[in-house]
Structures are given as structure tokens and as C-alpha cells.
N, CA, C and O atoms as a Tripos MOL2 file, in Angstrom:
@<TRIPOS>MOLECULE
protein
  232   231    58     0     0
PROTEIN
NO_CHARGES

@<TRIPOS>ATOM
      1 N          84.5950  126.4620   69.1390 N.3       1 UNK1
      2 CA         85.4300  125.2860   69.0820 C.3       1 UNK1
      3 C          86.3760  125.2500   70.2720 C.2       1 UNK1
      4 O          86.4750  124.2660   71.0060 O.2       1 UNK1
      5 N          87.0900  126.4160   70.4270 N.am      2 UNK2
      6 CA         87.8990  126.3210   71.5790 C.3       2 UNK2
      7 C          87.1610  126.2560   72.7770 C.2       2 UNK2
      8 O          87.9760  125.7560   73.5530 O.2       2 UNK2
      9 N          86.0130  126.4720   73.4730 N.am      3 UNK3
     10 CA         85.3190  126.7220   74.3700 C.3       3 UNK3
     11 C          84.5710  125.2270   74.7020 C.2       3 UNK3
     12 O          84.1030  124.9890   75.8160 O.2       3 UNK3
     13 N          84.5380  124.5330   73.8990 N.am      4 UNK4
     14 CA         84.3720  123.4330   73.4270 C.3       4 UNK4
     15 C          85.3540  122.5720   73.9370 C.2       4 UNK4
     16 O          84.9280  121.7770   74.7740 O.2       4 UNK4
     17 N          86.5130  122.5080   73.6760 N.am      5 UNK5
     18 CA         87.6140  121.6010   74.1220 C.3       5 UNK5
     19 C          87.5930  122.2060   75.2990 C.2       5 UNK5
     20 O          87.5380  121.3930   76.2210 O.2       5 UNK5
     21 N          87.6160  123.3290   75.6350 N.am      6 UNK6
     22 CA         87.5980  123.7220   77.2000 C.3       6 UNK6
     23 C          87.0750  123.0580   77.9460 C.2       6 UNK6
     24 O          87.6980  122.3240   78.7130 O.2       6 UNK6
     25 N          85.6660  123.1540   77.9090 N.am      7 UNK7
     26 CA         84.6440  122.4870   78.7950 C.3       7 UNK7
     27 C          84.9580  120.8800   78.5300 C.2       7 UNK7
     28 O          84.7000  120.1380   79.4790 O.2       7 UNK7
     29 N          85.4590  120.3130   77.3980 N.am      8 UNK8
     30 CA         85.6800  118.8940   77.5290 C.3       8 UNK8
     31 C          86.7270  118.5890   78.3420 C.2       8 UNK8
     32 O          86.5210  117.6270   79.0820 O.2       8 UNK8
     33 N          87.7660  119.1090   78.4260 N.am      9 UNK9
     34 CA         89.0780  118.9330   79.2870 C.3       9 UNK9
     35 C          88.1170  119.3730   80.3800 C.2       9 UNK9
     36 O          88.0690  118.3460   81.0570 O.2       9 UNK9
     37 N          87.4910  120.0650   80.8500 N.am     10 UNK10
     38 CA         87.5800  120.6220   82.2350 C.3      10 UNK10
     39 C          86.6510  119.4560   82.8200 C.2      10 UNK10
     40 O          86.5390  119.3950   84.0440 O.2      10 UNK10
     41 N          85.8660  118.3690   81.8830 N.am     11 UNK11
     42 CA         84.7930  117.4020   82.8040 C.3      11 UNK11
     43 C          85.7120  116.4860   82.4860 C.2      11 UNK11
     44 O          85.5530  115.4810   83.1790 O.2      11 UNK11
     45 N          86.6280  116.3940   81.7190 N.am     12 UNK12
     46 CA         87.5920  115.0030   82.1890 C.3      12 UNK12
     47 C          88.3150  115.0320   83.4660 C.2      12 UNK12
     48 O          88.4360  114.1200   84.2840 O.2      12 UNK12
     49 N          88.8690  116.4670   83.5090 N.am     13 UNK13
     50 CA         89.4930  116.5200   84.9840 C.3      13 UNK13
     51 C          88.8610  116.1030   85.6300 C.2      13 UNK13
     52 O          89.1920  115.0000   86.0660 O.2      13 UNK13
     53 N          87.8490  116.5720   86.0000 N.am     14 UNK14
     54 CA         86.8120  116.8120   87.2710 C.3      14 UNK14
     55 C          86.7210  114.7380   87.7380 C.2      14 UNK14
     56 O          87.1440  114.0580   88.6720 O.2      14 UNK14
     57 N          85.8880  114.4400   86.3930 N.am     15 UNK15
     58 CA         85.9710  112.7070   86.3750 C.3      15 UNK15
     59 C          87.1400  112.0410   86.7480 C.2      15 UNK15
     60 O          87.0070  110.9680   87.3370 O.2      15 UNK15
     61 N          88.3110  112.4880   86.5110 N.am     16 UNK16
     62 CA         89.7650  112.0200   86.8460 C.3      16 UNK16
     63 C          89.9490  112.4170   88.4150 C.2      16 UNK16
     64 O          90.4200  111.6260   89.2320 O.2      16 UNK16
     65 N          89.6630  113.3050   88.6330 N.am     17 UNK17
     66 CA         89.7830  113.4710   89.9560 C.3      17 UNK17
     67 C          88.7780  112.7770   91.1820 C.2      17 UNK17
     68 O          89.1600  112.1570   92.1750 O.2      17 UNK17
     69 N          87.2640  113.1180   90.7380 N.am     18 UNK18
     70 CA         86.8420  112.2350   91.5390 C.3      18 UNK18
     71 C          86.9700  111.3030   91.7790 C.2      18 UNK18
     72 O          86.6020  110.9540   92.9010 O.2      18 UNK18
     73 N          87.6170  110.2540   90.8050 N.am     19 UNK19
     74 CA         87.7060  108.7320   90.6950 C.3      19 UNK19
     75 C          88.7620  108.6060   91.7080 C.2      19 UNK19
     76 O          88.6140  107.8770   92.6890 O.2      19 UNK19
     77 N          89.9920  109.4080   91.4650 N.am     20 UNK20
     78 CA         90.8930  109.3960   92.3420 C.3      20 UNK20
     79 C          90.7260  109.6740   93.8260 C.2      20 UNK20
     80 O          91.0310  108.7790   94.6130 O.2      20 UNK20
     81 N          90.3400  110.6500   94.2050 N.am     21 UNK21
     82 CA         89.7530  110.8110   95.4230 C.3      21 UNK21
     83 C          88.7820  109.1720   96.2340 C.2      21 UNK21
     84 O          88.6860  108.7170   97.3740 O.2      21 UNK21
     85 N          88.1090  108.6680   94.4950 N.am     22 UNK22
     86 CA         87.3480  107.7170   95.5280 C.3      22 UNK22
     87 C          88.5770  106.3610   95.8150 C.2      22 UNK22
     88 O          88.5870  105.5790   96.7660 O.2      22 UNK22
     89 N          89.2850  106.4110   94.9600 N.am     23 UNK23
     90 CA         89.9710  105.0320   95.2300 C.3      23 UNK23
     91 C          90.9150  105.2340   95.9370 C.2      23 UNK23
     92 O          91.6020  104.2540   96.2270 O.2      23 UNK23
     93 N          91.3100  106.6240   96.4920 N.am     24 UNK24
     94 CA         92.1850  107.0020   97.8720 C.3      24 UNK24
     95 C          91.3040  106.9590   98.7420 C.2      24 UNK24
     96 O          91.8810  106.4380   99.6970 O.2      24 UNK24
     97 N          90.0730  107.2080   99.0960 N.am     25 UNK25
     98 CA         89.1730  106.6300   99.8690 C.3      25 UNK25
     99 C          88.8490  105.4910  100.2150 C.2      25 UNK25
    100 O          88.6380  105.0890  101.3590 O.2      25 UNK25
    101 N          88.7690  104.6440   98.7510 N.am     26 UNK26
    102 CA         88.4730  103.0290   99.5490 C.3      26 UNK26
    103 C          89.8990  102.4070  100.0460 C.2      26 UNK26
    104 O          89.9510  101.4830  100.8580 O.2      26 UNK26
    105 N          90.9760  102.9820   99.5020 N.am     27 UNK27
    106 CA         91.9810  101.7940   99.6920 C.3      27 UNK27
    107 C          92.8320  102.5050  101.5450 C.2      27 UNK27
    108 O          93.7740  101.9510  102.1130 O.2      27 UNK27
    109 N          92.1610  103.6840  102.0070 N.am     28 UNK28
    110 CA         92.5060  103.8810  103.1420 C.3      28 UNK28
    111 C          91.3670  103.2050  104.2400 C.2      28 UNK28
    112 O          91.5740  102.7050  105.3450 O.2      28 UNK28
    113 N          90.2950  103.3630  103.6130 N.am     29 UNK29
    114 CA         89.0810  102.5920  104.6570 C.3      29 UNK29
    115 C          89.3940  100.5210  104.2160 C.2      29 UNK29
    116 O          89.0580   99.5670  104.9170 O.2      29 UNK29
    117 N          89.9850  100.5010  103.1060 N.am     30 UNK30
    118 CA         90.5830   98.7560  103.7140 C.3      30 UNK30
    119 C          91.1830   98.4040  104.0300 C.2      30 UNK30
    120 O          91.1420   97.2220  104.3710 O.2      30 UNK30
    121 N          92.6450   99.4760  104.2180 N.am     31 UNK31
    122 CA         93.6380   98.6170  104.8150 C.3      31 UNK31
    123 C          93.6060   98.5350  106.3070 C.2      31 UNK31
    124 O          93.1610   99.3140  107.1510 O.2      31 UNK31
    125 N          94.1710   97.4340  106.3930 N.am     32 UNK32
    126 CA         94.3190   96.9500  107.3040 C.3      32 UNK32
    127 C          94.9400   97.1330  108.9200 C.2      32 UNK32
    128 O          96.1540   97.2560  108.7610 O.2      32 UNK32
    129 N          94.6620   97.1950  110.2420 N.am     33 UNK33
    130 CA         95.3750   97.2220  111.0200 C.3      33 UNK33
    131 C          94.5250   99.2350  111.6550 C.2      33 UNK33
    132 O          93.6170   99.8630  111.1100 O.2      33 UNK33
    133 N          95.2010   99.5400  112.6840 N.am     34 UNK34
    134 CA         95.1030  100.5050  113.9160 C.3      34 UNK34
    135 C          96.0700  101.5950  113.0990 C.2      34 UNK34
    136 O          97.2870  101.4410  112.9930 O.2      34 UNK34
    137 N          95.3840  102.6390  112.5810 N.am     35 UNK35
    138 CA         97.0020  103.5190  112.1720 C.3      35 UNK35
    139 C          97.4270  104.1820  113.3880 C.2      35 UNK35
    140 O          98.5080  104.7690  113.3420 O.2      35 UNK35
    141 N          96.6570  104.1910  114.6490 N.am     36 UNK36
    142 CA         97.3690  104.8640  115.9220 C.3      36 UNK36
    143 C          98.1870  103.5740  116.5530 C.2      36 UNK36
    144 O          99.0110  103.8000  117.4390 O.2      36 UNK36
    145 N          97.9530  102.1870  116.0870 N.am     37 UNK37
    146 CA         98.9080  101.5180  116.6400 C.3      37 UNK37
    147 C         100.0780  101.1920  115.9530 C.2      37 UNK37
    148 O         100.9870  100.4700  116.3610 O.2      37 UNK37
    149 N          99.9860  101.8510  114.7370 N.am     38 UNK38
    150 CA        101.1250  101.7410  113.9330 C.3      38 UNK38
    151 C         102.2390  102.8150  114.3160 C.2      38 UNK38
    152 O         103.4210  102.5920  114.5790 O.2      38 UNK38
    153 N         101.7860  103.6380  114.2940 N.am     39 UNK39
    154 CA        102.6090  104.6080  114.5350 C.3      39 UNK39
    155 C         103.0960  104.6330  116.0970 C.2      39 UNK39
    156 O         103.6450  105.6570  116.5060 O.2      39 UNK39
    157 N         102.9180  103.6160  116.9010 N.am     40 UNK40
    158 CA        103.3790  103.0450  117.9860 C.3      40 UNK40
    159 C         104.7610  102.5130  118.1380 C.2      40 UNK40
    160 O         105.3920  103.2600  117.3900 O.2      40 UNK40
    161 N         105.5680  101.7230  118.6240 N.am     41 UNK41
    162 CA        106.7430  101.1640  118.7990 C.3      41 UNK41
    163 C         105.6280   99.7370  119.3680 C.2      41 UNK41
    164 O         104.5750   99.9850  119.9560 O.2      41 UNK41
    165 N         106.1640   98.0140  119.0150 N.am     42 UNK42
    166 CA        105.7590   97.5920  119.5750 C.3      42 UNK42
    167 C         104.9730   97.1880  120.9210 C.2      42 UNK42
    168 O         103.8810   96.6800  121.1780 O.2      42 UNK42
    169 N         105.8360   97.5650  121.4910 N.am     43 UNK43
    170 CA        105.5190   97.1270  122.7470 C.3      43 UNK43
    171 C         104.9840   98.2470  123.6100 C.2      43 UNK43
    172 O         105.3070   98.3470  124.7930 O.2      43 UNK43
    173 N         104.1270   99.1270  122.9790 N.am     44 UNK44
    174 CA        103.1560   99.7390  123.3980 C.3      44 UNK44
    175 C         102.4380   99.6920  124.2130 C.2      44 UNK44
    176 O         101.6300   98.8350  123.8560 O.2      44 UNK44
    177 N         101.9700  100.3010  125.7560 N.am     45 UNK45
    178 CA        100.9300  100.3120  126.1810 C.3      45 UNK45
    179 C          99.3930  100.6440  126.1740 C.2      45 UNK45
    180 O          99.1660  101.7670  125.7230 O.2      45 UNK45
    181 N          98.7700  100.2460  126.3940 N.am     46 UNK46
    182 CA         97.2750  100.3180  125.8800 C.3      46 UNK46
    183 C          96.7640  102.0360  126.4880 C.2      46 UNK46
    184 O          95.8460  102.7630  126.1070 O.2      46 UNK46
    185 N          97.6500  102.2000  127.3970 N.am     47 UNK47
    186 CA         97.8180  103.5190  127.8140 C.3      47 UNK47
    187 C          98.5510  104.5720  126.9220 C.2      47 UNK47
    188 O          98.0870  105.6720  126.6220 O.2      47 UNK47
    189 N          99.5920  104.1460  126.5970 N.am     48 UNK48
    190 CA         99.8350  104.8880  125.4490 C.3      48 UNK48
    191 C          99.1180  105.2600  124.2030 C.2      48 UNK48
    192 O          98.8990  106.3480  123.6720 O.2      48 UNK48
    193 N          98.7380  103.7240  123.8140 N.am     49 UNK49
    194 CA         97.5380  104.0610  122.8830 C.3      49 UNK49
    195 C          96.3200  104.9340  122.9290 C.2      49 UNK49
    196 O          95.8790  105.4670  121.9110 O.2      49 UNK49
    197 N          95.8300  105.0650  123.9990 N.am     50 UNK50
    198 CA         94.9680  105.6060  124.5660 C.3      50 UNK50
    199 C          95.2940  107.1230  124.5460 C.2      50 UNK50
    200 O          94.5510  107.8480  123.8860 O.2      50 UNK50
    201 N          96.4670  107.7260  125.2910 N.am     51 UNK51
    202 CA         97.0810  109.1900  125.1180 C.3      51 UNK51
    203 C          97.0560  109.3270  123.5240 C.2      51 UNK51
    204 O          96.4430  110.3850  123.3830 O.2      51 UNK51
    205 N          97.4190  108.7900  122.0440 N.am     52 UNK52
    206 CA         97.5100  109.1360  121.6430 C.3      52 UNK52
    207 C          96.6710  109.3670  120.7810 C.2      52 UNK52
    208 O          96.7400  110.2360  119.9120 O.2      52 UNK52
    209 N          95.7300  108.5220  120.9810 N.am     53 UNK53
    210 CA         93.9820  108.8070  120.7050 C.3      53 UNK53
    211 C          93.8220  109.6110  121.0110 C.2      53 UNK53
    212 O          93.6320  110.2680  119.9870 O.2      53 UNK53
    213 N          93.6580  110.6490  122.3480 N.am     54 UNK54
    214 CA         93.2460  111.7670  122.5730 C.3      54 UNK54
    215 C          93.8180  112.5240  122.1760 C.2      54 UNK54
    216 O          93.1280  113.4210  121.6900 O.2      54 UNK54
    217 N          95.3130  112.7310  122.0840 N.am     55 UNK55
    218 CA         96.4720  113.6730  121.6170 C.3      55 UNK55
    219 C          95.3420  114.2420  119.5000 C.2      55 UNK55
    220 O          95.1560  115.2150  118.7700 O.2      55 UNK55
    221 N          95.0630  112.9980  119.5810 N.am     56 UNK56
    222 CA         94.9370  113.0630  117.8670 C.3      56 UNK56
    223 C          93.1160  113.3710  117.8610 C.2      56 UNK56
    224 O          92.6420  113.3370  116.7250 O.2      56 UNK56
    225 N          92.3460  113.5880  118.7250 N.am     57 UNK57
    226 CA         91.0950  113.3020  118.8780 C.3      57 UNK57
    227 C          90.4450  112.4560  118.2360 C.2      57 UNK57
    228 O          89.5910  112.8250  117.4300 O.2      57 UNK57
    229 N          90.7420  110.9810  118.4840 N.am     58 UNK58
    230 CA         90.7870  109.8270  117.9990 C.3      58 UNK58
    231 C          89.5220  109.2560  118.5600 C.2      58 UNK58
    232 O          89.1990  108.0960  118.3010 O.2      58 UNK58
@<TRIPOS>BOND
     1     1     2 1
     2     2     3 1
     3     3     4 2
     4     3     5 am
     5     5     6 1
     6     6     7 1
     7     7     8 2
     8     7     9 am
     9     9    10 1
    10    10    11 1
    11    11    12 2
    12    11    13 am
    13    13    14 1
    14    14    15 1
    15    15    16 2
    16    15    17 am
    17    17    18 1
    18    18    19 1
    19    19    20 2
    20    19    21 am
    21    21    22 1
    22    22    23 1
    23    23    24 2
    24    23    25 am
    25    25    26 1
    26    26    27 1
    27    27    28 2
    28    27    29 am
    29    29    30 1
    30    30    31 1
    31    31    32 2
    32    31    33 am
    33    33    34 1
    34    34    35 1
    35    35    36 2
    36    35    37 am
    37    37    38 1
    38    38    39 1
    39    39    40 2
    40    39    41 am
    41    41    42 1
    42    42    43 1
    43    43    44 2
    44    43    45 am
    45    45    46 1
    46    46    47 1
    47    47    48 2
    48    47    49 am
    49    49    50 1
    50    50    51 1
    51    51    52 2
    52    51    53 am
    53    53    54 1
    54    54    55 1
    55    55    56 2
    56    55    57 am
    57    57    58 1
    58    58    59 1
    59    59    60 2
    60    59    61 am
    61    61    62 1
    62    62    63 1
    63    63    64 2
    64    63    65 am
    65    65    66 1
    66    66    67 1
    67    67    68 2
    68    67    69 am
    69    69    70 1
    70    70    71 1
    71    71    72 2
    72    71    73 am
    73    73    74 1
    74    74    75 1
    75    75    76 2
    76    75    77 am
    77    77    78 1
    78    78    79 1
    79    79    80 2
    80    79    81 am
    81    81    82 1
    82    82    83 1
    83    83    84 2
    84    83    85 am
    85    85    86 1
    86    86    87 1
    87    87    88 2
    88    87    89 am
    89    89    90 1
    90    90    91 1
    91    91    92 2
    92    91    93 am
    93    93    94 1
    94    94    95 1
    95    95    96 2
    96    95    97 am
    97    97    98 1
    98    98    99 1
    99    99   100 2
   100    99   101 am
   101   101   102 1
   102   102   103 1
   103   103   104 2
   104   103   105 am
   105   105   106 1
   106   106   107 1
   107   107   108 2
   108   107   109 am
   109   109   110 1
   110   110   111 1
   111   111   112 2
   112   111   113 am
   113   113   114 1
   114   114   115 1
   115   115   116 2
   116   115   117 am
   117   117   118 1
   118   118   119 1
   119   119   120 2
   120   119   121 am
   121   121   122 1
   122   122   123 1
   123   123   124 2
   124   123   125 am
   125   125   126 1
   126   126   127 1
   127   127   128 2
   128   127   129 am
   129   129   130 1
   130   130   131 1
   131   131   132 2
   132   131   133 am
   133   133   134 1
   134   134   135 1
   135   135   136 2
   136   135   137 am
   137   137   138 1
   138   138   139 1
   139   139   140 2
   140   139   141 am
   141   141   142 1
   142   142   143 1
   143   143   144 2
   144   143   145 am
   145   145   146 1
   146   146   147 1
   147   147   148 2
   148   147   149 am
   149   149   150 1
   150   150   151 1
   151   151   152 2
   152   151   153 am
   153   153   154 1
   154   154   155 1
   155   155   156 2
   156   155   157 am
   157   157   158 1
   158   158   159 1
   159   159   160 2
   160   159   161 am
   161   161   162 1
   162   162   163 1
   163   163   164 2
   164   163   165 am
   165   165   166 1
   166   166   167 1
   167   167   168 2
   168   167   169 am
   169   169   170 1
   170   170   171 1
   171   171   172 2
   172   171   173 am
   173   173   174 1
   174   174   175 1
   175   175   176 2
   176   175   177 am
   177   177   178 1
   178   178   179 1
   179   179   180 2
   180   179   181 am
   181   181   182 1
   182   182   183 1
   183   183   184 2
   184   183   185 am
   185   185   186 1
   186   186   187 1
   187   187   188 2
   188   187   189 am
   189   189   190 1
   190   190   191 1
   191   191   192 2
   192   191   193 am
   193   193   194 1
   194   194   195 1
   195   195   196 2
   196   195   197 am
   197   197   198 1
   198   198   199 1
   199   199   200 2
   200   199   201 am
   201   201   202 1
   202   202   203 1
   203   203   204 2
   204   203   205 am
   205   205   206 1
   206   206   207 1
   207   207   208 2
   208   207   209 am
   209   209   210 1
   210   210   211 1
   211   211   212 2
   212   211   213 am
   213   213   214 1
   214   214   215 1
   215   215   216 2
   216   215   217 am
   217   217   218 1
   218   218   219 1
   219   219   220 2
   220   219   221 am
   221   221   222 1
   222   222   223 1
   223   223   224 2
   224   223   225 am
   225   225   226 1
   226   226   227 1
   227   227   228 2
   228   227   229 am
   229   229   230 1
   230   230   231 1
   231   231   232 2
@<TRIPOS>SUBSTRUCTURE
     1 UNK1         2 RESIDUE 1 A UNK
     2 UNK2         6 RESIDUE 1 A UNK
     3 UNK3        10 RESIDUE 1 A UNK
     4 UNK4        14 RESIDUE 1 A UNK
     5 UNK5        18 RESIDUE 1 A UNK
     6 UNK6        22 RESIDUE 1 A UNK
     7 UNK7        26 RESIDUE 1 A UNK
     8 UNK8        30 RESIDUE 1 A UNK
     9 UNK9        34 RESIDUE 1 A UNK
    10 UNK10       38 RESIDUE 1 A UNK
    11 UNK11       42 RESIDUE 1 A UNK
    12 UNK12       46 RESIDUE 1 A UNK
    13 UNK13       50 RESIDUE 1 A UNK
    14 UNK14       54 RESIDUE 1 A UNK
    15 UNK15       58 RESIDUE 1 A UNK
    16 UNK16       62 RESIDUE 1 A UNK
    17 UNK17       66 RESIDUE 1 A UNK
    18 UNK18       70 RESIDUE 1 A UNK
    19 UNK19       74 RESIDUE 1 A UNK
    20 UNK20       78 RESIDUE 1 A UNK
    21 UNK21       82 RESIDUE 1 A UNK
    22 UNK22       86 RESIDUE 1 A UNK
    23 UNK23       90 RESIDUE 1 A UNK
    24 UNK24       94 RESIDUE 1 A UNK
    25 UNK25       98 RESIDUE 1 A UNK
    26 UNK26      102 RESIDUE 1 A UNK
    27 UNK27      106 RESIDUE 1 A UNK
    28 UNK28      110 RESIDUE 1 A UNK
    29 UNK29      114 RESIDUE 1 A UNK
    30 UNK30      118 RESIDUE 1 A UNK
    31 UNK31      122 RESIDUE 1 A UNK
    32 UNK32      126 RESIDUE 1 A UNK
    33 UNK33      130 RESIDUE 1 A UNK
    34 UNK34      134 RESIDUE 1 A UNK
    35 UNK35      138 RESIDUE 1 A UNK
    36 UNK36      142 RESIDUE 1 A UNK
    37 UNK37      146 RESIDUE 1 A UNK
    38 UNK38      150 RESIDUE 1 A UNK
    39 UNK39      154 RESIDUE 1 A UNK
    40 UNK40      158 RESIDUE 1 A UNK
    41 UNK41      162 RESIDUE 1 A UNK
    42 UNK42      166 RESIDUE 1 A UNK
    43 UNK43      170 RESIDUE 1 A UNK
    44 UNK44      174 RESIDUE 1 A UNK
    45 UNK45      178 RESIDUE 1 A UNK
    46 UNK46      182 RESIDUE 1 A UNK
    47 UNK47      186 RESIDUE 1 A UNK
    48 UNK48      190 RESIDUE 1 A UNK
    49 UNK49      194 RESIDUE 1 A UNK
    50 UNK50      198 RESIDUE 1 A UNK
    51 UNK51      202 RESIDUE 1 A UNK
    52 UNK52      206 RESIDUE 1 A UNK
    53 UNK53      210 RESIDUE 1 A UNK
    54 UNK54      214 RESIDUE 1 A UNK
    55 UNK55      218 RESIDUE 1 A UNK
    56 UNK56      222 RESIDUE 1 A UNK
    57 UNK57      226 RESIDUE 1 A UNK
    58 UNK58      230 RESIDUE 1 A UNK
């Protein structure tokens, strides 16, 4: 019985977690926008952008 609830808790985790993992996955592959140009100051150069692509192996 106890070995039992074990293994049931332990495939709910597992299901709870993957799910999570996937919907931190999709909702970083939709949002929106450059995260190396975010982390920019506006008025950024395309050169800058560029350094920090490589800085990040982008």
C-alpha cells in the first residue's frame, strides 16, 4: 500500500514537471522581440549588438 502511493506521487511529479518544463518552453520560444536587444539600452548599435552576440555565443 505504501509503495503504492509512492510510485503514484512519484508519476504525478514527474507529469507535473514535465508539463511545466513544456509550458516554460513554449512561452519563451513565443515571446516576443530580440532578448540580446533587450538587454541593450535603446539606442544601440548594430555593432554592439553584434559584440554581444558573440560575447554570449549567440
Amino acid at each position: 500500500m505504501l509503495l503504492q502511493r509512492f510510485l503514484i506521487r512519484l508519476l504525478t511529479m514527474l507529469i507535473t514537471l514535465f508539463g511545466v518544463a513544456v509550458v516554460v518552453f513554449v512561452v519563451i520560444r513565443v515571446a516576443p522581440g530580440d532578448p540580446i536587444a533587450m538587454m541593450l539600452p535603446p539606442g544601440a548599435t548594430d555593432a554592439d549588438i553584434a559584440r554581444l552576440r558573440a560575447l554570449y555565443g549567440l
